[in-house]
C-alpha positions in Angstrom: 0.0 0.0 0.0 1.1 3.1 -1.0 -0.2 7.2 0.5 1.1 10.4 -0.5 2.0 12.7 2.3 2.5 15.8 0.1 -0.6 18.6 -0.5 -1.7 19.2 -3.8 0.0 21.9 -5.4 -3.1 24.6 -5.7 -2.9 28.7 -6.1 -5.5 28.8 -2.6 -2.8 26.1 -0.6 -1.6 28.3 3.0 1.7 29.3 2.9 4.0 31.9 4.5 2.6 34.9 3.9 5.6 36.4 2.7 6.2 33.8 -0.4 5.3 34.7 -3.8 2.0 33.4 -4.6 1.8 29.5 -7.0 -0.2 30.9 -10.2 -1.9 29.0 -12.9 -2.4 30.1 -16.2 -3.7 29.1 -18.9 -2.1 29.7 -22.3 -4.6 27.5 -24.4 -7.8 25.9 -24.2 -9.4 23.0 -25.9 -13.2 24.7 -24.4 -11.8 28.2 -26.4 -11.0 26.5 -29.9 -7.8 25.4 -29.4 -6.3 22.0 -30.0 -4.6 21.3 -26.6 -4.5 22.4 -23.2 -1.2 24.1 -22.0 -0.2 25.6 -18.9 2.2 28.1 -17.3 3.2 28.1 -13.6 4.5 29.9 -11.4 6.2 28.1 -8.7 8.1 29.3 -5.4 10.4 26.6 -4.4 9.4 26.7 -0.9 5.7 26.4 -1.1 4.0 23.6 -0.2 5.2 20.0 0.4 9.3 20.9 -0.5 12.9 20.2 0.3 15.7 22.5 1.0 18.3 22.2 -1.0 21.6 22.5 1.3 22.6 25.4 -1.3 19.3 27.4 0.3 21.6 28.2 3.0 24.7 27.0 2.4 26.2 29.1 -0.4 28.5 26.3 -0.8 25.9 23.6 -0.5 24.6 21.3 -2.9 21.6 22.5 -5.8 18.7 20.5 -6.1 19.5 19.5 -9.0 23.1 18.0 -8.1 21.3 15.9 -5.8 22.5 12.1 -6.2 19.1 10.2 -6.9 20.0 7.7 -4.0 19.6 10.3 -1.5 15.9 10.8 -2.2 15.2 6.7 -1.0 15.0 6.4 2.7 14.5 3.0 4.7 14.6 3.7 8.0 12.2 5.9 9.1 10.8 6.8 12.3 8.0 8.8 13.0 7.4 11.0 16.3 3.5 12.0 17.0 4.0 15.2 19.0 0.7 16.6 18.9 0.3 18.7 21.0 3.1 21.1 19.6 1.0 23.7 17.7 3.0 27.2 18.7 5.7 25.5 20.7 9.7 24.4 20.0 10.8 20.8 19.5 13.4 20.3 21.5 16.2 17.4 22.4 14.0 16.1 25.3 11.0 15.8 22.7 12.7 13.6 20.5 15.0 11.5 23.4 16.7 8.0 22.3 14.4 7.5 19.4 16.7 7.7 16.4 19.1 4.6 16.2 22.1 4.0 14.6 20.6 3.4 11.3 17.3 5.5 11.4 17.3 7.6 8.1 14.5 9.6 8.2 12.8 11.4 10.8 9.1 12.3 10.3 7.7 14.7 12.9 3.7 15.2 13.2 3.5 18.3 15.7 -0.4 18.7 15.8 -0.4 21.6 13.4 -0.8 19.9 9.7 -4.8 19.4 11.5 -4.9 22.8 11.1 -3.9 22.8 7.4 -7.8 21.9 5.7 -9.9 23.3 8.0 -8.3 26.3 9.7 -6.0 27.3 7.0 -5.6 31.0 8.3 -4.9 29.6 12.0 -2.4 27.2 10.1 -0.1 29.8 8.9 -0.2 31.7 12.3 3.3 32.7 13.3 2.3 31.9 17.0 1.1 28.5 16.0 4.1 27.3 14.0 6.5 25.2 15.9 10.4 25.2 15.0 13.1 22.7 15.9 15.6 24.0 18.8 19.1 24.6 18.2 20.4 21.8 20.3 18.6 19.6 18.4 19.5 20.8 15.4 23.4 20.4 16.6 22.4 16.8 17.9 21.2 15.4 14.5 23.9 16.7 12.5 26.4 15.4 15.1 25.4 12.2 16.6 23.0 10.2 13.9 23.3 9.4 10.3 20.0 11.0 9.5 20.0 11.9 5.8 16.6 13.9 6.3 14.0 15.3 8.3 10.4 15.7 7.7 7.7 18.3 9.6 4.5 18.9 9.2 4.8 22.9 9.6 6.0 25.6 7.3 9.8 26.3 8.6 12.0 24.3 11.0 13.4 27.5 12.6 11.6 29.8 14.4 9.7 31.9 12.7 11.2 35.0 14.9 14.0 34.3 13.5 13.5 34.1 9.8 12.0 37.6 10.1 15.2 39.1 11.4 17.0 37.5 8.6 18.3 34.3 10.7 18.1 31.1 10.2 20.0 28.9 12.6 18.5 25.5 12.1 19.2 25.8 8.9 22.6 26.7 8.8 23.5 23.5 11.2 21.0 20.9 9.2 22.2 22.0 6.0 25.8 22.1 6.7 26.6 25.6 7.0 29.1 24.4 10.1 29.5 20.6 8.8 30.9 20.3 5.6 31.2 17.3 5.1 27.3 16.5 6.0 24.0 18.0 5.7 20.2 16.9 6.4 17.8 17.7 3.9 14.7 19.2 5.3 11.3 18.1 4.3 9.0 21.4 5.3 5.4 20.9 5.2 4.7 17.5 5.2 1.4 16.1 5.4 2.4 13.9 8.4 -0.8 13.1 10.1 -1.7 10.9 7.5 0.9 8.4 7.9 1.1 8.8 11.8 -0.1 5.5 12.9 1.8 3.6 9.8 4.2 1.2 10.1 6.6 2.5 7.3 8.9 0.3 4.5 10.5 2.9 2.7 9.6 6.7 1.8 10.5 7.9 -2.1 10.4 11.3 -2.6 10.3 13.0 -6.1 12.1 16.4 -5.9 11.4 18.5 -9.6 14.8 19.0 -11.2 15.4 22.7 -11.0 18.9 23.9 -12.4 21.1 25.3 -9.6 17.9 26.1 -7.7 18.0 25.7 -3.5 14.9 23.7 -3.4 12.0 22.3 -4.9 8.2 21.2 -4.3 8.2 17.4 -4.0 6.4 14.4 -3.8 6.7 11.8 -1.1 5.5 8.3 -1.7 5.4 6.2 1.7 5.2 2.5 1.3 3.3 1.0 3.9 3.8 -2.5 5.5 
């Protein structure tokens, strides 16, 4: 069994109020006398279900498009339901001794993705979005072989942060301070969904923008 834990990509989706808004248009129309439908879009590569690129902070970090294609596989996933963390930080404690040696992936469900249908203007609430903590941040980069990290709200930093122009989360998970290493971040995942699952193996489908620092994606679970 398979479920897709990314949103459809649609101009109405809640985002963060400061990103330039996904457009449709349409540049012909079967229903006007034309012989095809064809479509332009207009994308911001952090809108939506997306991964940051390590290049989105890390001006030496690697494009989405440089991306090896094994690095978009994961096999080892665990998932944390912390749902009851609408508004606050995630912090060390939260996530304890859960990641093992060969965990992956981490999937985080905080409580605020049930926002996401229904409440969509609560959902992109600075006060409601919960952010990872630093020492966290500094934990996974340092002590597990994490490859990525998934979460069900709009930005793993605090969003008090990324309106003064800093973005310290980032910089450690994308290897701003670690060279050699770097977690891709999964922003906006539709976590709930997949909760309860016991997980196989977690594709997901990045679009292959040229020298770009991100890019909406799709993520395939495959459940047991």
């Amino acid at each position: 069994m398979y479920k897709i834990i990314s949103y459809i990509i649609k101009p109405e989706n809640p985002n963060y109020p400061d990103n330039s808004k996904t457009e449709f248009t349409s540049i012909c129309k079967i229903k006007n006398g034309d012989f095809c439908n064809t479509t332009k879009i207009q994308l911001y590569t952090h809108n939506d279900t997306h991964v940051d690129a390590p290049f989105h902070f890390n001006i030496n970090g690697t494009k989405i498009s440089e991306i090896e294609p094994s690095d978009f596989f994961y096999n080892n996933i665990v998932t944390l339901n912390m749902n009851s963390k609408i508004g606050k930080e995630i912090s060390l404690f939260d996530v304890g001794d859960s990641i093992k040696k060969d965990t992956d992936m981490l999937l985080i469900y905080s409580g605020i993705s049930s926002l996401w249908d229904n409440s969509p203007d609560k959902f992109v609430m600075k006060k409601n979005q919960p952010w990872l903590s630093k020492d966290l941040a500094e934990y996974l980069i340092k002590n597990t072989n994490l490859r990525a990290i998934g979460v069900d709200f709009m930005c793993v930093d605090n969003l008090d942060d990324i309106s003064n122009d800093k973005g310290p989360v980032h910089d450690i998970l994308l290897g701003l301070n670690e060279l050699s290493k770097s977690i891709y971040i999964y922003e906006d995942v539709n976590t709930k969904l997949i909760i309860n699952d016991k997980i196989n193996r977690i594709y997901a489908f990045p679009m292959l923008l040229y020298g770009l620092d991100g890019s909406p994606v799709t993520m395939v679970v495959e459940i047991l």
